[in-house]
C-alpha positions as a Python dict, from the first residue, in 0.01 Angstrom:
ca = {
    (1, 'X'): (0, 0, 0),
    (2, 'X'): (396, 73, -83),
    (3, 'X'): (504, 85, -453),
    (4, 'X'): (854, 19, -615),
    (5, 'X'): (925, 171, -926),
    (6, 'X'): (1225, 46, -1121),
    (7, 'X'): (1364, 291, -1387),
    (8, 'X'): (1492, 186, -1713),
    (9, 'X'): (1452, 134, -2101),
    (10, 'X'): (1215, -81, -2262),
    (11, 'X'): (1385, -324, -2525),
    (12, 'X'): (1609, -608, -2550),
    (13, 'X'): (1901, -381, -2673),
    (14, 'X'): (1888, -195, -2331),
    (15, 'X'): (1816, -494, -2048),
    (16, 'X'): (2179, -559, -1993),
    (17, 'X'): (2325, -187, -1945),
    (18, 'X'): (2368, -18, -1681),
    (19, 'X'): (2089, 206, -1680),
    (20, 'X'): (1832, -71, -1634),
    (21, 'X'): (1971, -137, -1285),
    (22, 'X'): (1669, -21, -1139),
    (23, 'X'): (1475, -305, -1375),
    (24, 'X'): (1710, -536, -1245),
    (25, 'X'): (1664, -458, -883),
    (26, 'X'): (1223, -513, -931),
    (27, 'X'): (1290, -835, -1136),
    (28, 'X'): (1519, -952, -793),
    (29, 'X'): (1219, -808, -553),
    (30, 'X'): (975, -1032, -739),
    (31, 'X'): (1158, -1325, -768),
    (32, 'X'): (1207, -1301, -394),
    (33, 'X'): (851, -1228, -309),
    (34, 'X'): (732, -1547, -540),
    (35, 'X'): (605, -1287, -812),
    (36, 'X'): (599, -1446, -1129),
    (37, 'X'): (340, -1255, -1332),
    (38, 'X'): (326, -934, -1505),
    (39, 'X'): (28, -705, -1672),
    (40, 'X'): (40, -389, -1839),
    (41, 'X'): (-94, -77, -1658),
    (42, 'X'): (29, 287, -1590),
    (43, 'X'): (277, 255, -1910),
    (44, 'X'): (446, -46, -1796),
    (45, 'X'): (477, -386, -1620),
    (46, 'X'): (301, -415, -1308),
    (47, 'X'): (336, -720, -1042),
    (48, 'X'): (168, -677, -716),
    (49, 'X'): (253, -913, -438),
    (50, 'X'): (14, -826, -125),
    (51, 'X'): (60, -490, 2),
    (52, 'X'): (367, -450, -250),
    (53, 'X'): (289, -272, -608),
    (54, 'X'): (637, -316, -841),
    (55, 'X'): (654, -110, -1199),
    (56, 'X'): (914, -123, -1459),
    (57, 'X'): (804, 157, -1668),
    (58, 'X'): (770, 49, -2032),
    (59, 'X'): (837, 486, -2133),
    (60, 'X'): (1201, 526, -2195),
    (61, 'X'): (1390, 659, -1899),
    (62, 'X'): (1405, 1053, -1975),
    (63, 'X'): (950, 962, -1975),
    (64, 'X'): (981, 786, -1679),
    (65, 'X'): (777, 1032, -1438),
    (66, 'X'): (432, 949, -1676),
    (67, 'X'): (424, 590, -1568),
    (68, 'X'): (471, 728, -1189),
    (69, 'X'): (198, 976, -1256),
    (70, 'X'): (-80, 806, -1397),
    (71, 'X'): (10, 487, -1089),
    (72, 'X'): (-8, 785, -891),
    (73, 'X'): (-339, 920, -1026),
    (74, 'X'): (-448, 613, -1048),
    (75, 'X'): (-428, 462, -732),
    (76, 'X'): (-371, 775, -502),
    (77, 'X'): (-43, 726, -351),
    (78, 'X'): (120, 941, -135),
    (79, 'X'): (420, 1022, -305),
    (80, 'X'): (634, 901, 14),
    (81, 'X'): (479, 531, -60),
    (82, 'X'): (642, 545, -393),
    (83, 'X'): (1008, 446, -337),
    (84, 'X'): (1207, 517, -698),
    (85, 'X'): (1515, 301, -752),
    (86, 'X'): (1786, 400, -1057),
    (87, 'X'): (2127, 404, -1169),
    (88, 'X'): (2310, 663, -1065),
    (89, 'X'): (2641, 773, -1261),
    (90, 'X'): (2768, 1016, -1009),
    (91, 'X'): (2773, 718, -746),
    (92, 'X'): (3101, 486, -774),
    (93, 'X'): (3020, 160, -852),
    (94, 'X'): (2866, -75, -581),
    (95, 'X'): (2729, 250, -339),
    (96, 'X'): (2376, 273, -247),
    (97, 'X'): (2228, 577, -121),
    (98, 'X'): (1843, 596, -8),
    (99, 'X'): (1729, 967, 56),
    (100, 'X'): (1372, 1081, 132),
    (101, 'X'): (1333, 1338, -105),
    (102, 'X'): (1577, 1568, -327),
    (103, 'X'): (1698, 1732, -674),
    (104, 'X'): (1760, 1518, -969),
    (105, 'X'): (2091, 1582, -975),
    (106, 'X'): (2172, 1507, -1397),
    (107, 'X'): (1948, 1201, -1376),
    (108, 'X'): (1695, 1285, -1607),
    (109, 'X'): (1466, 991, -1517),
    (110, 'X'): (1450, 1143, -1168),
    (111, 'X'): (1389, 1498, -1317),
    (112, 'X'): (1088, 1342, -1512),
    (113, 'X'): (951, 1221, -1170),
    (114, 'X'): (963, 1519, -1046),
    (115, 'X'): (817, 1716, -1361),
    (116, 'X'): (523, 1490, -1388),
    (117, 'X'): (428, 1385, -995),
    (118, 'X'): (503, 1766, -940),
    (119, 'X'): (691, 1677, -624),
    (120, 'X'): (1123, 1578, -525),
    (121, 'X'): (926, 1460, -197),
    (122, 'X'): (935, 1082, -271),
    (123, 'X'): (1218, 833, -153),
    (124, 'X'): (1432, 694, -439),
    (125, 'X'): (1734, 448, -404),
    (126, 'X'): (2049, 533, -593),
    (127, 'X'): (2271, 259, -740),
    (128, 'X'): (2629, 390, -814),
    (129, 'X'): (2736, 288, -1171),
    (130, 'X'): (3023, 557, -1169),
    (131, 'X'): (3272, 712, -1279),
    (132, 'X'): (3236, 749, -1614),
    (133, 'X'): (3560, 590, -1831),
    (134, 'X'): (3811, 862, -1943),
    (135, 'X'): (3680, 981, -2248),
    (136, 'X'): (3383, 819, -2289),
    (137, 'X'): (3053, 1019, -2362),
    (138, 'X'): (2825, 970, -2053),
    (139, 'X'): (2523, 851, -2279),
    (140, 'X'): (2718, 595, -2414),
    (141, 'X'): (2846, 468, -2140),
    (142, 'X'): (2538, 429, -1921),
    (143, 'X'): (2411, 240, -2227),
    (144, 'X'): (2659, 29, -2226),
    (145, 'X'): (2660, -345, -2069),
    (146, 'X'): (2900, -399, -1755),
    (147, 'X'): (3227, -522, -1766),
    (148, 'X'): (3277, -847, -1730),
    (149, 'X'): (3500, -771, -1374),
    (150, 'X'): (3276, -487, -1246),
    (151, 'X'): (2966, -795, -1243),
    (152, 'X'): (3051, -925, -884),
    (153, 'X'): (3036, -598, -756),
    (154, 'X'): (2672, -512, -942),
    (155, 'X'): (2528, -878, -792),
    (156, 'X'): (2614, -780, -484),
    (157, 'X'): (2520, -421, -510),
    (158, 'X'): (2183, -565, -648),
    (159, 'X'): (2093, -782, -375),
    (160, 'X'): (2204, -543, -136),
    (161, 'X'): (1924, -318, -290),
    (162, 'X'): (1666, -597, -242),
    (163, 'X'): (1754, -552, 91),
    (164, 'X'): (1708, -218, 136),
    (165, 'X'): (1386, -209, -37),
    (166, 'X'): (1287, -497, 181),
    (167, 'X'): (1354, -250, 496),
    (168, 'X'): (1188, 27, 380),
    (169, 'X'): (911, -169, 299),
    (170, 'X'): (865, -283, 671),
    (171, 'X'): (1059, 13, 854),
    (172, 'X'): (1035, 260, 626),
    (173, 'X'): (1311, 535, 495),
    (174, 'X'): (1495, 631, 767),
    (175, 'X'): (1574, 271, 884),
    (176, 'X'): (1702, 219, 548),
    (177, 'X'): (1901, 516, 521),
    (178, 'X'): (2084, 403, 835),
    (179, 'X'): (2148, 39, 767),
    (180, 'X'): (2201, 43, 376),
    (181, 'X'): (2384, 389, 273),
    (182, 'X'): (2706, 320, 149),
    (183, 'X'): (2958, 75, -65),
    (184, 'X'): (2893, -280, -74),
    (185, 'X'): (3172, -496, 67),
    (186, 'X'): (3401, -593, -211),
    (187, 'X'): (3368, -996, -326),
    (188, 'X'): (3556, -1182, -49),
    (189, 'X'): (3545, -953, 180),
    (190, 'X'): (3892, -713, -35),
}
């Protein structure tokens, strides 16, 4: 059994911003894989599509890691079956990078991962949202929606991300790693 945990915020104020891209990316997954229903377990939305377990934790992101914990408790995943997939504001916009294991960095949904599974050794995907405008307060600006010309670049950065989760589903994280690290192609091929 593999599980896909997509970190965000509850609430319709937060679906469109940035930091929900790893909601976005599970909602895609589903769709693809015919997944149409939800139910509540482990502190948030659960859809399970044959060997495939997908949460969008319903804790807000800095509580993100007690969802992962109790699916973890819960269904006694190895914590390398558990891939993680968030924003990531030191990323440019439109990069993925999949790692094995790792710090944080200043993502504190990550950190809360960590904190509560008690272990940096599960894979997470990173989906670049960056830089920061000039002079705008990180906080706000992860909360904030995309612009209107960045939302080429995030469709294709999201389905890229399906696909990546797709191969480490079947070939696991190093196959990923090697095929999917990296920018997206801009739209028509710039």
């Amino acid at each position: 059994m593999k599980f896909v945990v997509g970190l965000g915020n509850p609430g319709r104020e937060y679906l469109d911003t940035r930091h929900n891209l790893g909601w976005w990316v599970v909602v895609e997954l589903a769709a693809g894989l015919g997944v149409e229903e939800e139910s509540e377990r482990w502190l948030g939305l659960v859809a399970e599509a044959g060997e495939v377990t997908l949460l969008k934790p319903l804790t807000y992101m800095n509580d993100s890691g007690h969802a992962v914990a109790r699916l973890v408790a819960d269904t006694g995943a190895a914590p390398e079956d558990v891939l993680v997939v968030v924003d990531d504001l030191s990323l440019d916009l439109g990069t993925l990078r999949i790692r094995p294991s790792g710090s944080p960095g200043t993502h504190r949904g990550l950190e809360s991962v960590i904190e509560c599974i008690g272990t940096d050794a599960f894979p997470r995907l990173r989906l670049g949202i960056g830089p920061c405008a000039e002079g705008q307060e990180w906080r706000d600006f992860v909360l904030s929606p995309f612009d209107e010309d960045e939302l080429p670049v995030v469709e294709q950065l999201v389905a890229r991300a399906v696909e990546a989760v797709r191969c480490w589903l079947a070939e696991g994280t190093a196959a990923a790693m090697s095929r999917f690290n990296g920018p997206v192609e801009a739209p028509g091929g710039e």
